[in-house]
VOBA-1610 file (N, C-alpha, C; in pm, whole numbers, padded with zeros to 5 digits, always signed):
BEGIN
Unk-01829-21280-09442Unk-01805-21280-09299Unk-01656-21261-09275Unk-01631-21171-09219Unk-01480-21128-09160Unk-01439-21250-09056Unk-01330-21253-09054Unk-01226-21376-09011Unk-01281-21356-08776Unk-01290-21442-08767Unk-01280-21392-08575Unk-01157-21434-08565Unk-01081-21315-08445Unk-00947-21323-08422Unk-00920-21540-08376Unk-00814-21559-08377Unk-00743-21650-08309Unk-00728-21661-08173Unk-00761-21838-08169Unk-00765-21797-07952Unk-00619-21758-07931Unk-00608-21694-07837Unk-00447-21725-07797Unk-00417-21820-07733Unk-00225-21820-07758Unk-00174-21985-07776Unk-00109-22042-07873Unk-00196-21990-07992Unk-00147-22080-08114Unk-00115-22033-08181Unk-00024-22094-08309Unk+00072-22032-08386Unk+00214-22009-08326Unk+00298-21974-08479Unk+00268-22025-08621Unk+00221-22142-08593Unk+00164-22182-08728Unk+00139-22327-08745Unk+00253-22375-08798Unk+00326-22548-08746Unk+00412-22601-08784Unk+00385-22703-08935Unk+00232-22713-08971Unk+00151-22816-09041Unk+00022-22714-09101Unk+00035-22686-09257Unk-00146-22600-09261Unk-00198-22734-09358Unk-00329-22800-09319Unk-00369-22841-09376Unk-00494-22778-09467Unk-00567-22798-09577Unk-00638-22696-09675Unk-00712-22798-09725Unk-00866-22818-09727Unk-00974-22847-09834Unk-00942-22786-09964Unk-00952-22817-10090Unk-00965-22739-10198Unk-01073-22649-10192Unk-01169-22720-10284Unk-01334-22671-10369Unk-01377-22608-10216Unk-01408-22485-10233Unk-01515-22421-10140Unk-01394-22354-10032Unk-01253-22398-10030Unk-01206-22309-09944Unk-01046-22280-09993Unk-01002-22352-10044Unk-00859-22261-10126Unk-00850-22201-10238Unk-00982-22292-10301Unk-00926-22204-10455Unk-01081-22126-10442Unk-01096-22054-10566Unk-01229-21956-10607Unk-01326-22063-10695Unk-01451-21984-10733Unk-01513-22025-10753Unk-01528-22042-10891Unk-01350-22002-10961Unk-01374-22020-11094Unk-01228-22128-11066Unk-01194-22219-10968Unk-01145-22329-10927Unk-00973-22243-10924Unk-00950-22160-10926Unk-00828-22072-10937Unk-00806-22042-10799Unk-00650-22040-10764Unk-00579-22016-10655Unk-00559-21870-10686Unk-00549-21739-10614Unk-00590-21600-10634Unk-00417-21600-10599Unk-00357-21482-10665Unk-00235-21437-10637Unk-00222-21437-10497Unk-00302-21370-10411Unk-00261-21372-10280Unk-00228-21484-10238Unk-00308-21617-10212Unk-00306-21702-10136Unk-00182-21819-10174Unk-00139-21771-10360Unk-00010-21840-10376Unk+00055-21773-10307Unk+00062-21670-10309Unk+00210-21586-10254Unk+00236-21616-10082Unk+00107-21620-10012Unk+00097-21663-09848Unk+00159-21783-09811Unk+00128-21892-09921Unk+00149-22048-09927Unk+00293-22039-09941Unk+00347-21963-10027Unk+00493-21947-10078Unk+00558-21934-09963Unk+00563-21808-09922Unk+00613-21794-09772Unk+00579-21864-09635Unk+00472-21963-09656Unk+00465-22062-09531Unk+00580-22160-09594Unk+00608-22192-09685Unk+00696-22315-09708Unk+00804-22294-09748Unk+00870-22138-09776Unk+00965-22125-09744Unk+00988-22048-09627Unk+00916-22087-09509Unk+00938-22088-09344Unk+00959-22186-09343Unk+00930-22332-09408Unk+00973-22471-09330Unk+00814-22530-09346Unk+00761-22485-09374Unk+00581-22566-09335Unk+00513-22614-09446Unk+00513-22744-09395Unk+00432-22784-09471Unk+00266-22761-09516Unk+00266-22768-09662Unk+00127-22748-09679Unk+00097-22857-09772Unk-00056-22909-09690Unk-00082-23053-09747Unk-00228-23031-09805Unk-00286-23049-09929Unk-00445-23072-09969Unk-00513-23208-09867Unk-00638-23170-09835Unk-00690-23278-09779Unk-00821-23260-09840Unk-00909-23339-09917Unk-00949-23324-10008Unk-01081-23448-10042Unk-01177-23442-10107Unk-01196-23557-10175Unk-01203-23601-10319Unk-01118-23493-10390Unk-01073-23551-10518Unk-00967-23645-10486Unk-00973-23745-10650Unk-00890-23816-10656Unk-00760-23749-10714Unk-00659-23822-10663Unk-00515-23788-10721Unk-00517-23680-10835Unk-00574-23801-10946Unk-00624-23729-11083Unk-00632-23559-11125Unk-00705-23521-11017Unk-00714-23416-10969Unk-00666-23266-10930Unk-00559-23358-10892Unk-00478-23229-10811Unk-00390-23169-10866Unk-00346-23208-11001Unk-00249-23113-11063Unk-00301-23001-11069Unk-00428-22991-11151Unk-00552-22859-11165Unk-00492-22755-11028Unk-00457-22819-10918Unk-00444-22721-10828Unk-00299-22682-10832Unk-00217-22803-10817Unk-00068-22793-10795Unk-00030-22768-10886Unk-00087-22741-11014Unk+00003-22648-11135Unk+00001-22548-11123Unk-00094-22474-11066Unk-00051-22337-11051Unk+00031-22265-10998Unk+00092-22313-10915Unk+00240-22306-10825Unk+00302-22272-10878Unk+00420-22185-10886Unk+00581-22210-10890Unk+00627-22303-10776Unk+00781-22325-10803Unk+00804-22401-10648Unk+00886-22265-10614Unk+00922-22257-10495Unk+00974-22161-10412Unk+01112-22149-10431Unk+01134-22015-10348Unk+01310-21995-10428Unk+01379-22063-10396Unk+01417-22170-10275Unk+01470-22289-10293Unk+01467-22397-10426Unk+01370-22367-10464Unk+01350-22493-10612Unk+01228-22594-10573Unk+01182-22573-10450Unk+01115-22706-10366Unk+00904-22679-10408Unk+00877-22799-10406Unk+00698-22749-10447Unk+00656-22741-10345Unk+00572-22625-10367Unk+00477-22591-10242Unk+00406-22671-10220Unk+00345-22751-10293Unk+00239-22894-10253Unk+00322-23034-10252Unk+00352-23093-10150Unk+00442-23179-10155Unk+00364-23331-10162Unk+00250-23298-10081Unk+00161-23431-10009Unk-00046-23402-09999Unk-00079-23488-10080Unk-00174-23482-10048Unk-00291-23569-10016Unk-00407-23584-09904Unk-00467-23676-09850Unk-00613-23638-09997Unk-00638-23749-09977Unk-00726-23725-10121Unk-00822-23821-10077Unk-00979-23828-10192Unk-01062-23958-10103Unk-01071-23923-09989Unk-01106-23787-09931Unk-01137-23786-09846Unk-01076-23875-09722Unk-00921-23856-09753Unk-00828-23944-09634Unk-00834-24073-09674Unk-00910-24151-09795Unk-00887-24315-09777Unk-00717-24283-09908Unk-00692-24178-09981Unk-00555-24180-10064Unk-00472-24125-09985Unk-00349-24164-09925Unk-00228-24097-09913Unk-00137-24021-10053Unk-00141-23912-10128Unk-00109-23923-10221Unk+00051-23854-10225Unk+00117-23888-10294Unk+00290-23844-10322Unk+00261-23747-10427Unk+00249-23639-10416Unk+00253-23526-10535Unk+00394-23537-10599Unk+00452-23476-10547Unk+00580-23457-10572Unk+00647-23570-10694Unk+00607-23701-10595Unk+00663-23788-10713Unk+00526-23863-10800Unk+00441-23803-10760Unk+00321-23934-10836Unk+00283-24044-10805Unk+00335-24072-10674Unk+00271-24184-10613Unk+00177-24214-10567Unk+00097-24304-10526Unk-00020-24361-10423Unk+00081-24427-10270Unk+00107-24355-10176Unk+00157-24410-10054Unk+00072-24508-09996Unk-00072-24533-09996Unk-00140-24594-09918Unk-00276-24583-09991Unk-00386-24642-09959Unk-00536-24665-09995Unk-00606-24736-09921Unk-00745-24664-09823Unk-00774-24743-09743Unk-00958-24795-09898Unk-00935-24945-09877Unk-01051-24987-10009Unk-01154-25065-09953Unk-01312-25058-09978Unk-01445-25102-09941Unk-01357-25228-10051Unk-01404-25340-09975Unk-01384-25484-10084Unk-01545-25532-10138Unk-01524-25587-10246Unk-01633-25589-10350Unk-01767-25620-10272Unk-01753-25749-10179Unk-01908-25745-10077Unk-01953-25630-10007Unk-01872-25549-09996Unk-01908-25500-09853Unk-02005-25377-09961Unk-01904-25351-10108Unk-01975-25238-10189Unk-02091-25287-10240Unk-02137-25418-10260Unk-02177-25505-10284Unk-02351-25467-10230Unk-02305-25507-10105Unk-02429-25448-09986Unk-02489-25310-09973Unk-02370-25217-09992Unk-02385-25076-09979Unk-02468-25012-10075Unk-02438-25107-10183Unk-02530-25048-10332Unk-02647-25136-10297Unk-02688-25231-10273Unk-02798-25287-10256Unk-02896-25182-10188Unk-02810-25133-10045Unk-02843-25059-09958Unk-02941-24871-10056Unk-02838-24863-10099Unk-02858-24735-10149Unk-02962-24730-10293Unk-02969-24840-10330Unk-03078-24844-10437Unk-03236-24853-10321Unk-03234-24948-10269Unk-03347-24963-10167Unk-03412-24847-10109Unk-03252-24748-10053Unk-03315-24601-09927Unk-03314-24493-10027Unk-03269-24521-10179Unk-03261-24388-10233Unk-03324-24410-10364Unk-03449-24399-10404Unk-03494-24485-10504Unk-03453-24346-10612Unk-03368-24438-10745Unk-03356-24347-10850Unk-03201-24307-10849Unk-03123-24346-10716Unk-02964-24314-10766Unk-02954-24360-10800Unk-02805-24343-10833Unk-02683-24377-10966Unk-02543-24412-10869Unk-02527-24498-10964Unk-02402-24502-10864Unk-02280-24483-10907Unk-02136-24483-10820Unk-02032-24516-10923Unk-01919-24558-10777Unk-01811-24590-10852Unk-01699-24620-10745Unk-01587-24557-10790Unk-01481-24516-10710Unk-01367-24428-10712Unk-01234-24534-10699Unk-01179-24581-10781Unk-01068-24686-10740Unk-00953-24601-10739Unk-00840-24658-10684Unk-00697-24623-10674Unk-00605-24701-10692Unk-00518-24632-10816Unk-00378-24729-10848Unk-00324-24692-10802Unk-00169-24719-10838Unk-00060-24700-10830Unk-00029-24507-10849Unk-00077-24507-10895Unk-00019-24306-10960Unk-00119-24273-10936Unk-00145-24132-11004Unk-00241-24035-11022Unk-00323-24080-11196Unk-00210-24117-11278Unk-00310-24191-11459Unk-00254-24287-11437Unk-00266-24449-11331Unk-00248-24607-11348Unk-00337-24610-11448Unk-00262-24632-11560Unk-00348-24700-11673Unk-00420-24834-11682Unk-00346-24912-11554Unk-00399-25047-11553Unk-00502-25059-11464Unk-00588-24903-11421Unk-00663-24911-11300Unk-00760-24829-11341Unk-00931-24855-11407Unk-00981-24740-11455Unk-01022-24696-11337Unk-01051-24551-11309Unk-01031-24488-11178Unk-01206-24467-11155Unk-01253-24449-11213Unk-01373-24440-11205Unk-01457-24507-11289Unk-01608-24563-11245Unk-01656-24683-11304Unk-01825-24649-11259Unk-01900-24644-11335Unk-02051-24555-11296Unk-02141-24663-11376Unk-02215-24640-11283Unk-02375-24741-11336Unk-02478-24606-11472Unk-02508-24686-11517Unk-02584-24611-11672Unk-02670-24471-11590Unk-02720-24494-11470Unk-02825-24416-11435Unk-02739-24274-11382Unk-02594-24327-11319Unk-02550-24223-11222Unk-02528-24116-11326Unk-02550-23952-11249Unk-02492-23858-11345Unk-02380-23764-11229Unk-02315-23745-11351Unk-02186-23673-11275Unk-02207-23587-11212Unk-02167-23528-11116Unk-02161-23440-11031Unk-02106-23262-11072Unk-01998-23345-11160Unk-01912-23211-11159Unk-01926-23185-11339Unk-01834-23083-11302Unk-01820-23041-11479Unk-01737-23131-11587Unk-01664-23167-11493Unk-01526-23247-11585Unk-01539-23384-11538Unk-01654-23468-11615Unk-01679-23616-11560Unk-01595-23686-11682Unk-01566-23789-11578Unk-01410-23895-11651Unk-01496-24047-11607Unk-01562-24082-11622Unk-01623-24140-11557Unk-01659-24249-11671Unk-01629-24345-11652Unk-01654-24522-11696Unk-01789-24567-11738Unk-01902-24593-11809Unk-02017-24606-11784Unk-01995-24767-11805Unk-02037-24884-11691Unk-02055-25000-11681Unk-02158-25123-11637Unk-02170-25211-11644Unk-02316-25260-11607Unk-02316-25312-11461Unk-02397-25244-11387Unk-02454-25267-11229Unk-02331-25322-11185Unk-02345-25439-11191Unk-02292-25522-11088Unk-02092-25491-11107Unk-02073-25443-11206Unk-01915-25419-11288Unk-01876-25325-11125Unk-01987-25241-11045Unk-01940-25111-11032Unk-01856-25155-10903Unk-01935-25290-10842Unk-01880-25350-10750Unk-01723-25466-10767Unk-01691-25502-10831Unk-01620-25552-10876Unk-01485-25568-10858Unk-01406-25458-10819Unk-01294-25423-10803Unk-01302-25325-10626Unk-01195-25381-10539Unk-01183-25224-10443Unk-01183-25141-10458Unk-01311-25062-10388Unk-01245-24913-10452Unk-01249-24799-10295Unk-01211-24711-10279Unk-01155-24608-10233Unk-01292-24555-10139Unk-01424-24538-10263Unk-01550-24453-10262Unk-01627-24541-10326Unk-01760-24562-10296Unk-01885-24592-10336Unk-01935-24427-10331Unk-01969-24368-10488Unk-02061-24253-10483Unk-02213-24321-10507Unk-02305-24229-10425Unk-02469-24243-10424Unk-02528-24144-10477Unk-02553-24113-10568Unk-02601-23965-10682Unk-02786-24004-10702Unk-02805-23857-10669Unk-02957-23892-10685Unk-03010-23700-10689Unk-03032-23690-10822Unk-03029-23509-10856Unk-03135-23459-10799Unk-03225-23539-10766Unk-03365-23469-10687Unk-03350-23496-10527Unk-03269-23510-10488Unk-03231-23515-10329Unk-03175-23417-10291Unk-03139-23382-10171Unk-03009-23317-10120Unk-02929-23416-10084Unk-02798-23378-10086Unk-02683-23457-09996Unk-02713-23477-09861Unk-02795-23438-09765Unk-02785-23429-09667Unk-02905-23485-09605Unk-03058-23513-09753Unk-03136-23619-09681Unk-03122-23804-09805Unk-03014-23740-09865Unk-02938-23874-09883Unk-02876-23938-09753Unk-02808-23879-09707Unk-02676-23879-09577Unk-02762-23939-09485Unk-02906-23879-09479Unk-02982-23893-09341Unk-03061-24059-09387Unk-03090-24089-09493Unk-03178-24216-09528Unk-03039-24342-09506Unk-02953-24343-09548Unk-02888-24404-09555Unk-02779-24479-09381Unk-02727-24337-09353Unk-02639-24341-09182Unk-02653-24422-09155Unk-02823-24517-09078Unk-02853-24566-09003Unk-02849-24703-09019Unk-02878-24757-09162Unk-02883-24840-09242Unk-02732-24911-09294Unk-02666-24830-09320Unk-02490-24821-09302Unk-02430-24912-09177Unk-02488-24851-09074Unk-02424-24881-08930Unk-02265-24852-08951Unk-02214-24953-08916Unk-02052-24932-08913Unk-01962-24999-09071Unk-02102-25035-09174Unk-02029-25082-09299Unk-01965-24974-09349Unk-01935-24858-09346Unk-01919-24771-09371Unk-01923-24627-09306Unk-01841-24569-09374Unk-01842-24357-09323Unk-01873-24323-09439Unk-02001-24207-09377Unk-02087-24186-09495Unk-02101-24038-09457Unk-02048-23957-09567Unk-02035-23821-09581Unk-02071-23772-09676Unk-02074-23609-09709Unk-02057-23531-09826Unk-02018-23416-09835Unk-01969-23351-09987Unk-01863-23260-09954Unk-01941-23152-10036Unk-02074-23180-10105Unk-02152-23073-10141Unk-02326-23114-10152Unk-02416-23025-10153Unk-02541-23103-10099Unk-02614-23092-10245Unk-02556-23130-10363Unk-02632-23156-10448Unk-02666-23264-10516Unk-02701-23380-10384Unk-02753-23510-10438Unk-02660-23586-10460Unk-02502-23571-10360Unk-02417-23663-10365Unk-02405-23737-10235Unk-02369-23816-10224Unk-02292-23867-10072Unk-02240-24008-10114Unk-02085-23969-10050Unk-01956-24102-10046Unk-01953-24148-09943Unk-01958-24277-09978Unk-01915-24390-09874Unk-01784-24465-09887Unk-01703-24473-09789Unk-01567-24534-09758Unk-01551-24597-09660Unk-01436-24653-09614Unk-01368-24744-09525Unk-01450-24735-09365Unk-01483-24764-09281Unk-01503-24687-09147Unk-01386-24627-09083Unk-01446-24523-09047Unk-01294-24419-08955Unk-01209-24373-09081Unk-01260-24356-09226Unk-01162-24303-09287Unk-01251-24186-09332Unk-01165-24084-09314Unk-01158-23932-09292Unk-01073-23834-09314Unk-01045-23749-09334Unk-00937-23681-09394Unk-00835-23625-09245Unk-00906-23692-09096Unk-00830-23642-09002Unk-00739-23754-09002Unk-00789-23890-09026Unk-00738-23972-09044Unk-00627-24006-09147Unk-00661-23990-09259Unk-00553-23951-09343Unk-00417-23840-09328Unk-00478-23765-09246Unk-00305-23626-09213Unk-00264-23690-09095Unk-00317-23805-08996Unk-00243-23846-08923Unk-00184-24015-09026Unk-00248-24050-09100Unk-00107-24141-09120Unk-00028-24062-09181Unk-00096-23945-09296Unk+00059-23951-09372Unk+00174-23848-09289Unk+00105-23808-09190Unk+00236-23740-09049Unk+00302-23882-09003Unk+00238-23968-09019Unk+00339-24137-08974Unk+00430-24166-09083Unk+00413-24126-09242Unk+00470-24169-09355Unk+00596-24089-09343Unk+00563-23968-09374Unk+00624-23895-09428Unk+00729-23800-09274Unk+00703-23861-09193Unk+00722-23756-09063Unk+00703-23620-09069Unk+00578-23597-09081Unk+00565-23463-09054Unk+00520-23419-08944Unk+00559-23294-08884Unk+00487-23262-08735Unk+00332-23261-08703Unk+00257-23218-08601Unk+00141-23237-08587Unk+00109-23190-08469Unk+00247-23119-08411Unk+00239-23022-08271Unk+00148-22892-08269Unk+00134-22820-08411Unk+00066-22745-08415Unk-00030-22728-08544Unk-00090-22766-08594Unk-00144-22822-08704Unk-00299-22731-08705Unk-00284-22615-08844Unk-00393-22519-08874Unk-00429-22620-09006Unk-00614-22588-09012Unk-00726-22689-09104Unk-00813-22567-09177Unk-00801-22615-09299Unk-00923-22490-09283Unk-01026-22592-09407Unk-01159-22594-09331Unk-01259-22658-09449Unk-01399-22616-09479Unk-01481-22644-09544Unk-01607-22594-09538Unk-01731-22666-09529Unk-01714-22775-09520Unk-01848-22888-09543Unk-01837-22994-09439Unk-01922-23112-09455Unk-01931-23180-09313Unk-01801-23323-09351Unk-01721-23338-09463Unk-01612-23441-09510Unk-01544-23380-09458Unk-01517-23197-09392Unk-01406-23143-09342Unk-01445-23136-09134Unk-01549-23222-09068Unk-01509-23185-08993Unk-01434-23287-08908Unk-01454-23351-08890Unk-01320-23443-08828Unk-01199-23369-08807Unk-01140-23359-08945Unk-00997-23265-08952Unk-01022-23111-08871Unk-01096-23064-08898Unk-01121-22951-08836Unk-01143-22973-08654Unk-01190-23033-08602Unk-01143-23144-08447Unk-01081-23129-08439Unk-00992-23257-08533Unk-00839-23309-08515Unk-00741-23212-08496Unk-00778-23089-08542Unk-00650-22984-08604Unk-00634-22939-08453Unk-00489-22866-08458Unk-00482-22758-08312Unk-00580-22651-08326Unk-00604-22620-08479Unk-00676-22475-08481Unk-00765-22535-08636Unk-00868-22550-08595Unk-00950-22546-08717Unk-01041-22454-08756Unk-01024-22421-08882Unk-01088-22274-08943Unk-01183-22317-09018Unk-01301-22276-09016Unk-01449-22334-09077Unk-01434-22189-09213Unk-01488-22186-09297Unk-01480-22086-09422Unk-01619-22024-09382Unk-01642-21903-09412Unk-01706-21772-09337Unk-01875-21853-09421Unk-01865-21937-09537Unk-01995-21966-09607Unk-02004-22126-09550Unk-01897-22170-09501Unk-01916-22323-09516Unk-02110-22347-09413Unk-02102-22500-09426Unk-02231-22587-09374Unk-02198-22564-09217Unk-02320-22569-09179Unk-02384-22545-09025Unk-02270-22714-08945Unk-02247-22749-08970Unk-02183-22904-08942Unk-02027-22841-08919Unk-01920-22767-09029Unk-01826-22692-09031Unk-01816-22590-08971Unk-01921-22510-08942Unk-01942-22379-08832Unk-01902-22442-08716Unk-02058-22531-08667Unk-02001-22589-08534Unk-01904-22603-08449Unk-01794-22735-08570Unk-01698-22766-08478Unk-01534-22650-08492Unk-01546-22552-08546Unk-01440-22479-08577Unk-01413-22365-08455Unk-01298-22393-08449Unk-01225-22276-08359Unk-01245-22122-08381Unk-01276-22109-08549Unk-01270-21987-08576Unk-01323-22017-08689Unk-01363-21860-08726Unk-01416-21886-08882Unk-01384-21752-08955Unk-01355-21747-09072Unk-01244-21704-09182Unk-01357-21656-09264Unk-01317-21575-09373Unk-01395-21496-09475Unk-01412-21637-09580Unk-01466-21578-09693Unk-01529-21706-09763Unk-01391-21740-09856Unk-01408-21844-09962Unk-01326-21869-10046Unk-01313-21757-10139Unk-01395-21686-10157Unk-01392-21565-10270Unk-01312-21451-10217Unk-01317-21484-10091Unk-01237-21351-09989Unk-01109-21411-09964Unk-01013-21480-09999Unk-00915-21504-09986Unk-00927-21560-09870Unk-00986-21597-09740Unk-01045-21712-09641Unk-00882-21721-09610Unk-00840-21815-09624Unk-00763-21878-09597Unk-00640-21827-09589Unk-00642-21744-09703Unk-00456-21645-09681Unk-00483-21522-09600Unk-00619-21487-09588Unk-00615-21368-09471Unk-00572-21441-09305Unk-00598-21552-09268Unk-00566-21635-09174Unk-00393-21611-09179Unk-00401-21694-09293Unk-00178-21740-09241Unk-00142-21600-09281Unk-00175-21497-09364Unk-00087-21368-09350Unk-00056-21316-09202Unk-00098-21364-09041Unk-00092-21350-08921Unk+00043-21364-08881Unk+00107-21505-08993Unk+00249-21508-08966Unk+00335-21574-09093Unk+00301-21534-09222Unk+00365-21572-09309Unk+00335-21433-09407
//
């Protein structure tokens, strides 16, 4: 799907915020020459570019290594909201700025919850230290049944009740013969306000976190941390963890493949991740 023009009004953007998986990088998880080179020249205009995301910290080098930093010397990825907005994360230096954390009852309940409405998941929890490798913090912690999601599982195997144990960031609900989305639907109602209950792909996942934590939520604190602007602020995401931000944004760009949930609320919608999506957008003014 070809990009629909921009309303007029807007632009440049002073702020681009970017989903990874499904809308910056490809589908062999690679940032394409173009869209470094677009990113390059938004930030050496002055603009920030922030991941908003629901990988953990852990994570994001995979993306932010591929960078050079710009001919100033400065990294193109400076800041990134991670956890789906419950991590403020410090790229640059490796920090954890902030963590919004489910405390052990509340995950406590939620897993009770999710064994009951989802017979046969797995579970696991997403904690957050200090850095991106806190050695004193295992980052992930999974019940025997849960199976990983992704290709590159780092993942703790511990007994039931261990998974609750510690704050963590994310309660994941894994269940391979579901979709994400009649996981999402058994659960919502049952949730009430213990939780925000999303997902960022429909193959039998869905995370639960803080209430009101969201990745729109997350680029507005770390615009409180870090002072960054938010006068004109371009989003671009593809799934239903991206729409909030996509709201929130001045201009939110849904990806030409994303979910019927990301169509909806988007201002515009952009070619896919395989089509460079996202750098055909900011090449308008970078």
């Amino acid at each position: 799907m070809s990009s629909v023009p921009t309303g007029r009004g807007f632009g440049p953007p002073t702020l681009i915020a970017s989903d990874v998986d499904g809308t910056l990088i490809d589908d062999a998880n690679a940032l394409t020459p173009t869209t470094q080179a677009v990113l390059r020249r938004a930030r050496e205009a002055g603009v920030e570019v922030v991941l908003a995301t629901g990988r953990p910290p852990r994570w994001i080098g995979e993306v932010t290594d591929q960078f050079a930093d710009d001919h100033a010397g400065r990294p193109i990825i400076r800041y990134a909201v991670c956890a789906n907005g419950a991590i403020i994360y410090d790229v640059e230096h490796d920090r954890v700025l902030s963590s919004a954390t489910l405390e052990p009852a509340v995950l406590a309940k939620l897993g009770a919850l999710a064994i009951e409405l989802v017979p046969g998941a797995g579970l696991a929890a997403e904690r957050a230290g200090e850095s991106a490798y806190d050695a004193a913090t295992p980052p992930f912690v999974a019940s025997a049944g849960y199976r990983h999601a992704w290709l590159n599982p780092d993942h703790v195997i511990v007994d039931d009740h261990e998974v609750y144990e510690a704050p963590s960031v994310k309660l994941l609900v894994r269940q391979t013969e579901m979709l994400s989305s009649e996981i999402a639907a058994r659960l919502a109602p049952a949730v009430g306000d213990l939780a925000e209950v999303t997902f960022s792909t429909d193959n039998g996942l869905v995370e639960l976190s803080v209430p009101a934590t969201h990745k729109a939520a997350g680029l507005k604190k770390l615009a409180q941390l870090a002072d960054l602007p938010t006068d004109a602020v371009i989003a671009f995401g593809d799934m239903p963890n991206d729409v909030e931000m996509l709201r929130w944004a001045t201009h939110g760009v849904a990806m030409g493949h994303g979910h019927d949930a990301a169509l909806a609320v988007a201002d515009e919608v952009a070619g896919t991740n395989t089509e460079d999506g996202v750098a055909r957008v900011l090449q308008r003014w970078f």
